[in-house]
C-alpha positions as CSV (number, residue, x, y, z in Angstrom):
1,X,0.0,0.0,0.0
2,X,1.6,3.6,-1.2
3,X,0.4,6.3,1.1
4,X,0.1,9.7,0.4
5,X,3.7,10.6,2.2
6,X,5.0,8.0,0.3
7,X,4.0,9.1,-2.8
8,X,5.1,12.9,-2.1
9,X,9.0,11.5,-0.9
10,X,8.5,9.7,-4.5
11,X,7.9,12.8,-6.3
12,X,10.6,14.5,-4.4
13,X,12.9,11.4,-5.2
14,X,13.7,10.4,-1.6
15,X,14.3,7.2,-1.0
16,X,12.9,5.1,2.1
17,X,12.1,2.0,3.7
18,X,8.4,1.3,4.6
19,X,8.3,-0.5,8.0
20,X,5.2,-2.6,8.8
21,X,3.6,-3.1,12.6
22,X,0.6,-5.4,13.8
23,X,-0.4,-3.9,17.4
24,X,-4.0,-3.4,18.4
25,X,-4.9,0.6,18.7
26,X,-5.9,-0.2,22.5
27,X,-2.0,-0.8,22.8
28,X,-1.0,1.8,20.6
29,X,2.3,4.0,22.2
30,X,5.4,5.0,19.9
31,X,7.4,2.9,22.6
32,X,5.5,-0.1,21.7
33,X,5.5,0.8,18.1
34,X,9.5,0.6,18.5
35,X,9.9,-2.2,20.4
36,X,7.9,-4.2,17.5
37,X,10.4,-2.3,15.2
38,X,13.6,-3.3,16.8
39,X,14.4,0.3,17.2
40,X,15.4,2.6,19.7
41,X,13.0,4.9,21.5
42,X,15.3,7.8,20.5
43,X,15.6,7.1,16.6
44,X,11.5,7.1,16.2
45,X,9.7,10.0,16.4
46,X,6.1,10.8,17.0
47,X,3.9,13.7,15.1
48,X,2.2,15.8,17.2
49,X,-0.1,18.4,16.3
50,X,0.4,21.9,18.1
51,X,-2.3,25.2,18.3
52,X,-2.1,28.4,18.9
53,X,-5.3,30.1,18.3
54,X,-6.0,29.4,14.5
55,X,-2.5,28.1,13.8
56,X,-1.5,24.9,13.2
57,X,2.1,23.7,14.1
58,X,3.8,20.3,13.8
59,X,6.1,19.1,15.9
60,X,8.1,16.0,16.0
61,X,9.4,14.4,18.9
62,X,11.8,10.8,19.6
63,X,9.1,8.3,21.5
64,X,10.9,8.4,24.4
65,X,10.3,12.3,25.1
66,X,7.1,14.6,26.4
67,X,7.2,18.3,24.4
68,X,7.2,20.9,26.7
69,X,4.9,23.1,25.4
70,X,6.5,26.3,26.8
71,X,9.5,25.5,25.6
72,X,7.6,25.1,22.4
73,X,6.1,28.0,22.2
74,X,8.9,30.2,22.7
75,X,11.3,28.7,20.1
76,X,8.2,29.0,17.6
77,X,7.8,32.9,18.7
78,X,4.2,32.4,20.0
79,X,2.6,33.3,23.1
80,X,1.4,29.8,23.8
81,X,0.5,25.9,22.4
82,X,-2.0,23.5,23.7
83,X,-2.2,20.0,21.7
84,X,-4.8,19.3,18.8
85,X,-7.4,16.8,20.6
86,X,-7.4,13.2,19.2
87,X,-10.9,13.8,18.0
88,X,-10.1,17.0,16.0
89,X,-6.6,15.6,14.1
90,X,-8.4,14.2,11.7
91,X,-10.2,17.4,10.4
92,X,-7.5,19.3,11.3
93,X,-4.3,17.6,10.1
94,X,-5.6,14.8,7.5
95,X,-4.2,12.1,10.1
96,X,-5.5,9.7,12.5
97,X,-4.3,9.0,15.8
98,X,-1.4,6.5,15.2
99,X,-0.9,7.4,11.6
100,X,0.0,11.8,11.8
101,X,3.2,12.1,9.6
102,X,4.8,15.5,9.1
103,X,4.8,14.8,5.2
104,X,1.6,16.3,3.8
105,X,0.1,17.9,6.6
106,X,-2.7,20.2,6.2
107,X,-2.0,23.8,6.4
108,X,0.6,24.4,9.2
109,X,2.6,27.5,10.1
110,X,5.9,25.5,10.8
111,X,7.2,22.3,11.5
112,X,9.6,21.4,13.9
113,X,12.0,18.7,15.6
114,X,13.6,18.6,18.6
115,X,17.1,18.3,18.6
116,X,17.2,14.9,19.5
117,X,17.4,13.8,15.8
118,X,20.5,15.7,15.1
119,X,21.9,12.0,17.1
120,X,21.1,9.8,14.0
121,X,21.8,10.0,10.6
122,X,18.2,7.8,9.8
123,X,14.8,8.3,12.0
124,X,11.7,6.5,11.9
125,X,8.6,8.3,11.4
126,X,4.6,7.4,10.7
127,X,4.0,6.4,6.8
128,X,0.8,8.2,7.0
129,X,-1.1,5.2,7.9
130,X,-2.1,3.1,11.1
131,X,0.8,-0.1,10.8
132,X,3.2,1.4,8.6
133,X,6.6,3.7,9.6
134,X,8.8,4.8,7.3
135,X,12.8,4.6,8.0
136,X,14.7,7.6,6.1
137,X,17.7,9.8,6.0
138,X,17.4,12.7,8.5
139,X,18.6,15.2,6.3
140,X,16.8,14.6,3.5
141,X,13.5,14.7,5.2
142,X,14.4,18.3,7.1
143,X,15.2,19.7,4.0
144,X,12.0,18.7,2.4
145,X,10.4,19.8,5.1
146,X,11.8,22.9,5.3
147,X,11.7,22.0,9.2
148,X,13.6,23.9,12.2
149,X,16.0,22.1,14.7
150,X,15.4,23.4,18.0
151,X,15.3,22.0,22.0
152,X,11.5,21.4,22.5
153,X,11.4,18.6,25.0
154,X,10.8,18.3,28.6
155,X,14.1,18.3,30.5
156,X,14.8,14.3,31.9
157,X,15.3,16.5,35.5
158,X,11.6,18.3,35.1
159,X,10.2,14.5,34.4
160,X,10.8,13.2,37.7
């Protein structure tokens, strides 16, 4: 099955490697996602969708880390960010819960990964749809993107 991401890395002549899942929603967690993966919590990275007032930010996150949405908000240059409710993402990013890339998105004013990914040269991110990841090169995918780089994450310290 090509999704929609897929076919847009295609056109942009990036290459990847699709990555397939069986997990029940009810389980769904991008740790659990990465253990059936063989991957590491920090090399796969969850979508989430960000608001501030009408706009629409993405931001994308290693499993294994909580946004901070002060942080957040500051490095976008916004006053503040609350999280799209899982009932609203698909009207408001084109995604499912489980299956929000940051390829194709609906209208956003930015997208943006911590600096976590910096670490590795390939990530693993959602295909687009629910039991599929994609595996690609870092770089590549910022660049398409036109995505920032900046420290969005919850401290490990302010976790405790």
């Amino acid at each position: 099955m090509k999704t929609n991401a897929m076919r847009m890395l295609d056109k942009a002549k990036i290459d990847y490697e699709v990555l397939e899942y069986d997990l029940d929603k009810d389980l769904f967690s991008g740790e659990n996602v990465s253990d059936l993966l063989g991957l590491s919590y920090s090399e796969c990275y969850k979508t989430l969708a960000l608001k501030h007032d009408h706009d629409l930010f993405i931001c994308v996150i290693s499993v294994k880390d909580e946004v901070d949405l002060k942080k957040c908000a500051a490095a976008l240059n916004v006053k503040n960010l609350e999280m799209v409710h899982v009932k609203d993402l698909l009207k408001t990013v084109g995604y499912e819960r489980g299956s929000v890339t940051p390829i194709g998105v609906k209208k956003n004013n930015g997208i943006v990964f911590d600096q976590e990914v910096m670490n590795h040269e390939r990530i693993e991110i959602s295909a687009g749809a629910y039991g599929l990841g994609l595996k690609l090169n870092r770089d590549e995918l910022l660049k398409y993107l036109n995505a920032k780089v900046l420290d969005i994450v919850k401290d490990e310290e302010d976790e405790i």
